[in-house]
C-alpha positions as CSV (number, residue, x, y, z in Angstrom):
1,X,0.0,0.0,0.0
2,X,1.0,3.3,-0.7
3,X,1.8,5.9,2.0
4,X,0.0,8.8,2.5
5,X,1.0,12.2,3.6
6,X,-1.8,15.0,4.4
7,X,-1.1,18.4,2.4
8,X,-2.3,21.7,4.5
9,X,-4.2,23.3,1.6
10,X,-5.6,19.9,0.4
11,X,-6.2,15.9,0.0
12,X,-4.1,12.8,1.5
13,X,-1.6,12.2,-1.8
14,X,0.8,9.4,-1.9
15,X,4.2,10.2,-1.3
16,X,6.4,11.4,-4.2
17,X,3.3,13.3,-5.9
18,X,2.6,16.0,-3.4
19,X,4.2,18.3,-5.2
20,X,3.8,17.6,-9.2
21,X,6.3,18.0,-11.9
22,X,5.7,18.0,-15.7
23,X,4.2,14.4,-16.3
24,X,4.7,14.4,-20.3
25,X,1.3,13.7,-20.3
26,X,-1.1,15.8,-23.3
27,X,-4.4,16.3,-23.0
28,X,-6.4,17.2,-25.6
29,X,-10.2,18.6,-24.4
30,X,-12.9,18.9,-26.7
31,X,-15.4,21.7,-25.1
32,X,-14.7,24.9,-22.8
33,X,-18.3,24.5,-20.9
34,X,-17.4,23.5,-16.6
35,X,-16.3,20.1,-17.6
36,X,-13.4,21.6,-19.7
37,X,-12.0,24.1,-18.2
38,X,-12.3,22.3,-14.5
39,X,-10.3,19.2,-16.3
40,X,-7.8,21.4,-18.1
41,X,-7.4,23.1,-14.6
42,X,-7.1,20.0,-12.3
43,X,-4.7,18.5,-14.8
44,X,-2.7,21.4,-15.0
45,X,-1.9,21.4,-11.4
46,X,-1.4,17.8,-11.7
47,X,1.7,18.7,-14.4
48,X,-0.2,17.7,-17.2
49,X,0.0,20.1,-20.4
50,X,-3.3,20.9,-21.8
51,X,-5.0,22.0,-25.4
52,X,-8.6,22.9,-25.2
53,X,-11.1,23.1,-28.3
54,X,-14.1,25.5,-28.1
55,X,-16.7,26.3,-31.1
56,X,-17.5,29.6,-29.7
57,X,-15.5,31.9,-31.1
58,X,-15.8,34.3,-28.1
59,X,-16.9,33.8,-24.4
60,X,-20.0,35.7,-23.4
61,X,-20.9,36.8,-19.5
62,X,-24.2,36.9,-20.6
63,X,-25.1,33.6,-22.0
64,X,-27.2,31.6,-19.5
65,X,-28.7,32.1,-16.3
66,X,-28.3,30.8,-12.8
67,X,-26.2,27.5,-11.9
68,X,-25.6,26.2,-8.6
69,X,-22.3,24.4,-7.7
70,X,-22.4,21.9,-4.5
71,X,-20.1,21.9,-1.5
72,X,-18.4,19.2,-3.6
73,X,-17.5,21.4,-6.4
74,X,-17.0,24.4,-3.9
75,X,-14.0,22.5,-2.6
76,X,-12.4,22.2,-5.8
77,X,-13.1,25.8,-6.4
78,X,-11.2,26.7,-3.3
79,X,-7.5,25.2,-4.7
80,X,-7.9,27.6,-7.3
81,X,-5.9,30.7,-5.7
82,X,-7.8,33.8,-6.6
83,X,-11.6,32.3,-7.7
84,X,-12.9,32.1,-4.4
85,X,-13.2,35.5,-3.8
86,X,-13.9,36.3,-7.0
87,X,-17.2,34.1,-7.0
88,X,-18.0,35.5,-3.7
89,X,-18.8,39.0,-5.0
90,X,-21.5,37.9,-7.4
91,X,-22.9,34.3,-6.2
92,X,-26.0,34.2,-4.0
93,X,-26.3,34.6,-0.6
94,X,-29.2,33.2,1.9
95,X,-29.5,30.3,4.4
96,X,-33.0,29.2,3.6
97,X,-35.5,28.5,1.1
98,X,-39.5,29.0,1.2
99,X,-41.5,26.9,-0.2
100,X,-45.0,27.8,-1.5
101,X,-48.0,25.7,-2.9
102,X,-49.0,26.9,-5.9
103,X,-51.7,29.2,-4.6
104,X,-49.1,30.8,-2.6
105,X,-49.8,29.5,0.5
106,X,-46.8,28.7,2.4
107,X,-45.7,25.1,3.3
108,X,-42.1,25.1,4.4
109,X,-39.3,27.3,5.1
110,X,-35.9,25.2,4.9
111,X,-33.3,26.1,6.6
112,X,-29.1,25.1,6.4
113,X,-28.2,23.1,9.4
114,X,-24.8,23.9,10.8
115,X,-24.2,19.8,10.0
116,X,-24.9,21.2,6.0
117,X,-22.8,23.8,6.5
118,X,-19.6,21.9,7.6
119,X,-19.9,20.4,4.1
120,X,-18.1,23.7,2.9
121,X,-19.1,26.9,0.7
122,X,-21.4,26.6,-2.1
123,X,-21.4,28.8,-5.2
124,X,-25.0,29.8,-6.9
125,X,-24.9,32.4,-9.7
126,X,-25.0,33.6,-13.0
127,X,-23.6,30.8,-15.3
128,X,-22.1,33.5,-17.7
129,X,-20.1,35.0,-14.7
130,X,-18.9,32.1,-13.0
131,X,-18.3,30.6,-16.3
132,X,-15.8,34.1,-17.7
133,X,-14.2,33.4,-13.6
134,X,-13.5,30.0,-14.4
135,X,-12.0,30.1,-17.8
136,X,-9.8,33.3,-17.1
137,X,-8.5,31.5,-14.3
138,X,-7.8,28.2,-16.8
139,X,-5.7,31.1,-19.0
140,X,-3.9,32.3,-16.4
141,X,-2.5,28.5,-15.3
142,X,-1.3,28.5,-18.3
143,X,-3.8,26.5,-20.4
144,X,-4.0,26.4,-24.5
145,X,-7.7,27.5,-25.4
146,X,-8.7,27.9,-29.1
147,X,-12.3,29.3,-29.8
148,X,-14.0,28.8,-33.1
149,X,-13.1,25.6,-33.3
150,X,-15.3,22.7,-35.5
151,X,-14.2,19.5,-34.4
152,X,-15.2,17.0,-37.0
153,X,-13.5,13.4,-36.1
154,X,-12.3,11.7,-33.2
155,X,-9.3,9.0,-33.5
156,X,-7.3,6.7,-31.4
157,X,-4.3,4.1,-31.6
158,X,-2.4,2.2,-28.5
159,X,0.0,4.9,-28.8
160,X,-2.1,8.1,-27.9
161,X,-5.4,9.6,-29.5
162,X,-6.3,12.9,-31.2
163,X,-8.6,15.2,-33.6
164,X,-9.5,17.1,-36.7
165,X,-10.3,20.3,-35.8
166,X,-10.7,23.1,-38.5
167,X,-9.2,20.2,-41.1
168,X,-6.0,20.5,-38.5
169,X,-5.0,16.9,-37.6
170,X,-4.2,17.7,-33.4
171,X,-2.7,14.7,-31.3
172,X,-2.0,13.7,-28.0
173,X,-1.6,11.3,-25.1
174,X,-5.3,11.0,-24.3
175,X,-8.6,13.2,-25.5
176,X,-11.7,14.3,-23.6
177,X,-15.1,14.8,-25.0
178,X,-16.3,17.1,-22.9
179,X,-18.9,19.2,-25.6
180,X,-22.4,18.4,-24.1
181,X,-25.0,15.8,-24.8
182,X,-24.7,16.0,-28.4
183,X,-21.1,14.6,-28.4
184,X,-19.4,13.6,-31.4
185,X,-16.8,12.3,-28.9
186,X,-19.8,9.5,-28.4
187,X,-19.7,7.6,-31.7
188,X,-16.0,7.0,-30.7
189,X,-16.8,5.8,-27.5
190,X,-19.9,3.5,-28.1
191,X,-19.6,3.0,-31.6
192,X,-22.7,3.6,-32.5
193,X,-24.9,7.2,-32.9
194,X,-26.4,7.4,-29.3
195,X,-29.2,10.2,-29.9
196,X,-30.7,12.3,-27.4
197,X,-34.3,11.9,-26.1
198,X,-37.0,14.2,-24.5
199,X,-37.0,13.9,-21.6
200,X,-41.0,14.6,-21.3
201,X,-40.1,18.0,-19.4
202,X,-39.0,21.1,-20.3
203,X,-38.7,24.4,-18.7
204,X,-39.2,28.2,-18.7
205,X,-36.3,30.1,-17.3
206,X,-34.7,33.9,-17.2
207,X,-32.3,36.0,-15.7
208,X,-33.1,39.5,-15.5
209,X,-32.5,42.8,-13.6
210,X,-34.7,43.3,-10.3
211,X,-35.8,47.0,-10.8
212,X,-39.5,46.6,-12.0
213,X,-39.7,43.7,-10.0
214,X,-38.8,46.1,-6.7
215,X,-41.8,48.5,-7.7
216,X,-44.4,45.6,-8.1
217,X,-46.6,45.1,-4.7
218,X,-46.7,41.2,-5.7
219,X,-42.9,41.1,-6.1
220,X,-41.4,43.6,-3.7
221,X,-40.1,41.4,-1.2
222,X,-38.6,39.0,-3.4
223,X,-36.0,41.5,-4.0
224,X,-36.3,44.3,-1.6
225,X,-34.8,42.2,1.3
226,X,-31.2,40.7,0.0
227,X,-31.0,37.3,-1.6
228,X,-34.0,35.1,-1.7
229,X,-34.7,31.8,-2.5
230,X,-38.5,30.9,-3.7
231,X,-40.1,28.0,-4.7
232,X,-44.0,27.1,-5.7
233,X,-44.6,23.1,-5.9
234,X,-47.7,22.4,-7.8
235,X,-49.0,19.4,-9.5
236,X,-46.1,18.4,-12.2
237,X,-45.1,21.9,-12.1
238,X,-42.5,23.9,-9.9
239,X,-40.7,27.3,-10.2
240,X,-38.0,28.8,-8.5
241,X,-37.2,31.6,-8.0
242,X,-34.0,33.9,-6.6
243,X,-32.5,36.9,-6.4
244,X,-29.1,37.4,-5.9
245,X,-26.1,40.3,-5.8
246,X,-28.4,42.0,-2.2
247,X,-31.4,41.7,-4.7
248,X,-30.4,43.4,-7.7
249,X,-30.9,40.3,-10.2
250,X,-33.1,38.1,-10.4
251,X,-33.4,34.3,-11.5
252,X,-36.6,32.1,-12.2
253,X,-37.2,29.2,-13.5
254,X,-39.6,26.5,-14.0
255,X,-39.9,23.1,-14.9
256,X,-43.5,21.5,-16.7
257,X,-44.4,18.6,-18.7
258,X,-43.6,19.2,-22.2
259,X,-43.7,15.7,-24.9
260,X,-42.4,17.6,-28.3
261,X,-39.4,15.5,-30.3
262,X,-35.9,16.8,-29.6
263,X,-35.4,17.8,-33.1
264,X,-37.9,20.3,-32.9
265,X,-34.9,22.2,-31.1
266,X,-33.9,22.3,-27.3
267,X,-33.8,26.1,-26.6
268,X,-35.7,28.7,-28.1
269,X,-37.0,32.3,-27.3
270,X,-39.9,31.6,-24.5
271,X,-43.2,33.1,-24.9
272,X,-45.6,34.7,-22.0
273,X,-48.8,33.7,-23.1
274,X,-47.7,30.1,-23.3
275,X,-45.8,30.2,-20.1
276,X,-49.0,31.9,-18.1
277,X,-50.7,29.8,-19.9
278,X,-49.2,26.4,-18.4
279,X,-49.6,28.3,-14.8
280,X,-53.1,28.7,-15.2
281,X,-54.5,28.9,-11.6
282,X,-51.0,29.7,-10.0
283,X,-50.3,32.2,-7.4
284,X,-50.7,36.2,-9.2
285,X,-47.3,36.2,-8.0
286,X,-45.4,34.1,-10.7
287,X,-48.0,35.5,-13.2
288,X,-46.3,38.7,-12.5
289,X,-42.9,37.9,-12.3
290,X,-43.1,36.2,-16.2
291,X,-45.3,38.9,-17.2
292,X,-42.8,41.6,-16.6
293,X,-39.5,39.4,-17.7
294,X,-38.4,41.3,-20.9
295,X,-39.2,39.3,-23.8
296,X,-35.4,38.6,-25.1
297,X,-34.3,37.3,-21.3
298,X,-37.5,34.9,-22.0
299,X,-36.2,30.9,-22.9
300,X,-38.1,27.9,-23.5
301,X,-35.4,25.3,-22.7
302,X,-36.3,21.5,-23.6
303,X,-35.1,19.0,-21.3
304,X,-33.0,16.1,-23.1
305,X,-32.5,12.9,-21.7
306,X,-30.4,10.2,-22.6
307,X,-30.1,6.3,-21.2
308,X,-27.1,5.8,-19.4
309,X,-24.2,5.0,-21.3
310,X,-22.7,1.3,-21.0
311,X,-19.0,3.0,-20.6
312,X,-17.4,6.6,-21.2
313,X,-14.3,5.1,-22.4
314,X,-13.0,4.2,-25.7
315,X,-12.0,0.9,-27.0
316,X,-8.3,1.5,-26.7
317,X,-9.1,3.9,-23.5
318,X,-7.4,6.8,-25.1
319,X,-10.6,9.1,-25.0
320,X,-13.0,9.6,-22.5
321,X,-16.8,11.2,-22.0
322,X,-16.8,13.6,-19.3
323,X,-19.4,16.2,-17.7
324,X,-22.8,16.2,-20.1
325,X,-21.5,14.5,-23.0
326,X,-20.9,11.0,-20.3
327,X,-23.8,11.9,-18.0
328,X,-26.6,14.5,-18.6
329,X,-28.5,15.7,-15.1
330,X,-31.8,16.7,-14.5
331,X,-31.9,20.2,-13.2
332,X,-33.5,19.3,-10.1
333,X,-30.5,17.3,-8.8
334,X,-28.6,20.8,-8.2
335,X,-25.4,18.7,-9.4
336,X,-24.9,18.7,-13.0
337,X,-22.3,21.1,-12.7
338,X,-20.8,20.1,-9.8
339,X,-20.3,16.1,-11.1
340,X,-18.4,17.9,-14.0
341,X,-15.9,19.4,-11.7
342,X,-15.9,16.4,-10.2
343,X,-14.9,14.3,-13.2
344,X,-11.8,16.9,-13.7
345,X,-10.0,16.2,-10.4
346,X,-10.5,12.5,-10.4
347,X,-8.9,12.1,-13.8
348,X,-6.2,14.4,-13.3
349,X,-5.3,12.7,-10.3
350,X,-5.7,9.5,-12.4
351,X,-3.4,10.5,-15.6
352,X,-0.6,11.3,-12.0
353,X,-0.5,8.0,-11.1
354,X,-0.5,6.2,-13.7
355,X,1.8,8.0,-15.6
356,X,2.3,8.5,-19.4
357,X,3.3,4.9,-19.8
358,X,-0.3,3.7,-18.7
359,X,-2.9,6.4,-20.2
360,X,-5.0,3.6,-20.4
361,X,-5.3,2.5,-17.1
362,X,-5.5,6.0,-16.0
363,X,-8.6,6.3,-18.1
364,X,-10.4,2.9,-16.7
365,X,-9.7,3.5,-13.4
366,X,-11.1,7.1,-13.8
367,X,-14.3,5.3,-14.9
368,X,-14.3,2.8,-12.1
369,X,-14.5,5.5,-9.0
370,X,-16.9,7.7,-11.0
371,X,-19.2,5.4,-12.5
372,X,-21.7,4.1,-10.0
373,X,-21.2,7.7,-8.0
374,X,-22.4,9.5,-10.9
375,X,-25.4,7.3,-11.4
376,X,-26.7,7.4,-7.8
377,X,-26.5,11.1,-7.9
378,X,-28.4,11.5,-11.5
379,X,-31.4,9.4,-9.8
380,X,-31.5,12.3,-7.1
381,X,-32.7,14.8,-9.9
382,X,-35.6,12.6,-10.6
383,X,-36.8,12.3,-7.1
384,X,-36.6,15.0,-6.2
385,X,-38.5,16.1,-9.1
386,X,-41.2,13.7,-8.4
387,X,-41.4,14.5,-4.7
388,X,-42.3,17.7,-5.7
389,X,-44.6,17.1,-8.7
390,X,-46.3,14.5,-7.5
391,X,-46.9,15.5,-4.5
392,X,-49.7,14.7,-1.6
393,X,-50.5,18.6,-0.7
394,X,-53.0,17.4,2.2
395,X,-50.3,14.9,3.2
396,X,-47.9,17.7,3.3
397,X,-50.1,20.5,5.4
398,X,-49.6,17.9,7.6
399,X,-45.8,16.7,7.3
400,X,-44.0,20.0,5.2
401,X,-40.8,18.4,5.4
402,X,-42.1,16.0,3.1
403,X,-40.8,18.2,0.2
404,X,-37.8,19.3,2.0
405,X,-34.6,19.4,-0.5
406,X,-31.9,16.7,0.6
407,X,-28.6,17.8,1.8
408,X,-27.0,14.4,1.5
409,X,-23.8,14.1,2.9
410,X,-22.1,11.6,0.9
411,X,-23.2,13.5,-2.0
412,X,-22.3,17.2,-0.9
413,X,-18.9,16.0,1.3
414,X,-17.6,14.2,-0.9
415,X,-13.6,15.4,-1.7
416,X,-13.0,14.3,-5.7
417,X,-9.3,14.7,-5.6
418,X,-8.6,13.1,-2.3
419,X,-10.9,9.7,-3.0
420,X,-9.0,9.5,-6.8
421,X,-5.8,9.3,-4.5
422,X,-7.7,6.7,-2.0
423,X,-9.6,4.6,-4.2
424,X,-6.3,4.3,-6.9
425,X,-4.7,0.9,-5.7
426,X,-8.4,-0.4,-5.1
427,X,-9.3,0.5,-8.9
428,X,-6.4,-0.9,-10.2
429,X,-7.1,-4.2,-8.2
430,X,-10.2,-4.6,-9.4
431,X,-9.6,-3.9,-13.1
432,X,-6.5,-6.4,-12.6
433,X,-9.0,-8.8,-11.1
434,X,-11.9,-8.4,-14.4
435,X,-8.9,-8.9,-16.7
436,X,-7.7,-11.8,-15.6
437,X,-11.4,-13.4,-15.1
438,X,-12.0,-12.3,-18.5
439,X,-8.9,-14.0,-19.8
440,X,-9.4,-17.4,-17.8
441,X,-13.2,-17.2,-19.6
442,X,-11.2,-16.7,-22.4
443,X,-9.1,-20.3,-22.7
């Protein structure tokens, strides 16, 4: 067994790795969303060199709305010198939620427990901002990023893997698809042309400045008083809503049945009448809060879904599916995001130890730790989903905390870089173990 030594700023590492030097290692990362740039981070500071490919040609603060990053992400955030403080100044700020039935009569008013809050910090804001935080840091470690990049084929050999990108053949040690649910990186990966599905939901969201909102009797005191956090549960229907920066923005969102085909398109302008109109019979509050949203902060974003994948590895184990493109999350789970991150410190941490002489491994183990985590979390988005949809609403006048949001610990304390260095030997073992089972099948 290999012998551990704690590090003051971070995880238990093995001795001789605490403090990394150039591994040789080249990693080529297809996508710049939070699943890029937190693996072309993580493997950075794990002395890997990294090359990332975007097809926006420029980043924009204002593309998206609000995102919510765990305790489990907020850790990995805090090795990043600098982006702490930096998310600080613009992420949300409140230690409850209230929930409403959708008449507006209150349920439930959750509250942090100090136990949830010795999980660590957690970062909710604009996905724009946190996303321009995030990749300037990613520049500033020193990592390759080329916008306006079209990435048309994925290849691999036992000697390293690579793409075509803008008709420029680019190789490498080892490649991550990390370009959403509509990954080319996929076809590699499973052979085959895995297409999404709708999910039967989709959902109305905005971001938007707070002023007309602050001079609205129905609305006043969603912004008026500092951050808030509002939610309305109704039958298959809820919406959230938040304000954040001491009230000055403001976020909403909600989530309703919705059964059109995924290539009718997956986000699209949104339209009032048709949102108010799926609300019919809600509290006037939410009716006013879509009603005054300015038309171009208005989108109707379709939910996709996709069966989970058998593996996110390659053949020859020389690419790997990471963030979306391996594992899509419902946006009630709160962890989409946040299991990106996590994907980027295991595998850097992975790619460490096993060195550039066993990518491979590297890439299989990677998929060993992450793999049945990843699928226990995604289920969470669903139940939570249904908890709240399907809901009992006598049953809960009686027992509110019925619809209470979980806070599980093994979900929200979990530390990605320090398990990749504790689970290692174990993975290994058990691959070594499958191989040799396969082999004996085999004579």
């Amino acid at each position: 067994m290999a012998l551990y030594v704690k590090n003051d700023s971070g995880p238990s590492v093995p001795a001789g790795v605490e403090d990394p030097k150039p591994s040789g290692i080249r990693v080529i990362i297809v996508g710049a969303g939070f699943a890029g740039l937190a693996a072309a981070i993580e493997c950075t500071r794990k002395g890997h060199s990294c090359l990332v490919l975007e097809s926006y040609r420029k980043t924009n603060v204002q593309l998206g709305d609000i995102i919510s990053f765990g305790s489990n992400a907020g850790r990995i955030f805090d090795r990043w010198p600098g982006v702490p403080d930096k998310l600080a100044s613009i992420c949300h700020v409140s230690d409850h939620t209230t929930f409403n039935d959708w008449k507006g009569e209150h349920i439930y008013t959750q509250y942090w427990t100090p136990h949830e809050q010795s999980f660590g910090k957690r970062y909710n804001g604009h996905r724009g901002e946190i996303h321009k935080i995030v990749f300037d840091h990613a520049v500033e470690q020193g990592v390759e990023i080329r916008l306006g990049q079209q990435v048309t084929e994925y290849f691999e050999s036992d000697q390293g893997a690579g793409v075509v990108s803008d008709g420029e053949r680019i190789t490498g040690d080892v490649v991550l698809g990390a370009d959403g649910v509509r990954s080319k990186a996929r076809m590699l990966v499973l052979g085959y042309d895995d297409k999404p599905k709708p999910s039967g939901y989709a959902i109305y969201r905005a971001w938007m400045d707070s002023t007309e909102l602050a001079k609205h009797e129905l609305t006043k005191d969603l912004v008026t008083n500092g951050d808030t956090h509002t939610g309305w549960l109704g039958p298959d229907i809820h919406f959230l809503a938040a304000s954040i920066k001491g009230g000055r923005d403001f976020s909403w969102v909600f989530t309703h049945k919705d059964e059109r085909d995924v290539d009718e398109g997956w986000a699209e302008p949104g339209d009032h009448d048709d949102a108010c109109r799926i609300l019919k019979g809600w509290d006037p509050t939410v009716h006013a809060i879509v009603r005054m949203t300015p038309p171009e902060k208005l989108v109707d974003w379709k939910l996709v879904y996709r069966d989970p994948l058998p593996t996110w590895v390659s053949p020859l184990a020389r690419t790997a599916l990471i963030g979306d493109a391996a594992h899509p999350f419902l946006p009630t789970s709160i962890q989409g995001a946040s299991q990106a991150m996590e994907d980027g410190a295991c595998l850097a941490v992975c790619l460490q130890l096993a060195g550039r002489k066993d990518v491979p491994l590297a890439l299989r183990a990677f998929e060993k730790m992450r793999y049945e985590r990843v699928r226990r979390v995604q289920k969470t988005g669903e139940t939570t989903r249904d908890k709240w949809h399907k809901a009992d609403f006598e049953n809960i006048k009686k027992n509110p905390e019925a619809i209470r949001m979980k806070r599980e610990e093994w979900i929200l304390a979990h530390d990605a870089e320090d398990h990749a260095y504790q689970a290692w030997l174990d993975a290994v073992a058990e691959l070594e173990r499958a191989e040799l089972e396969r082999a004996e099948l085999e004579r």
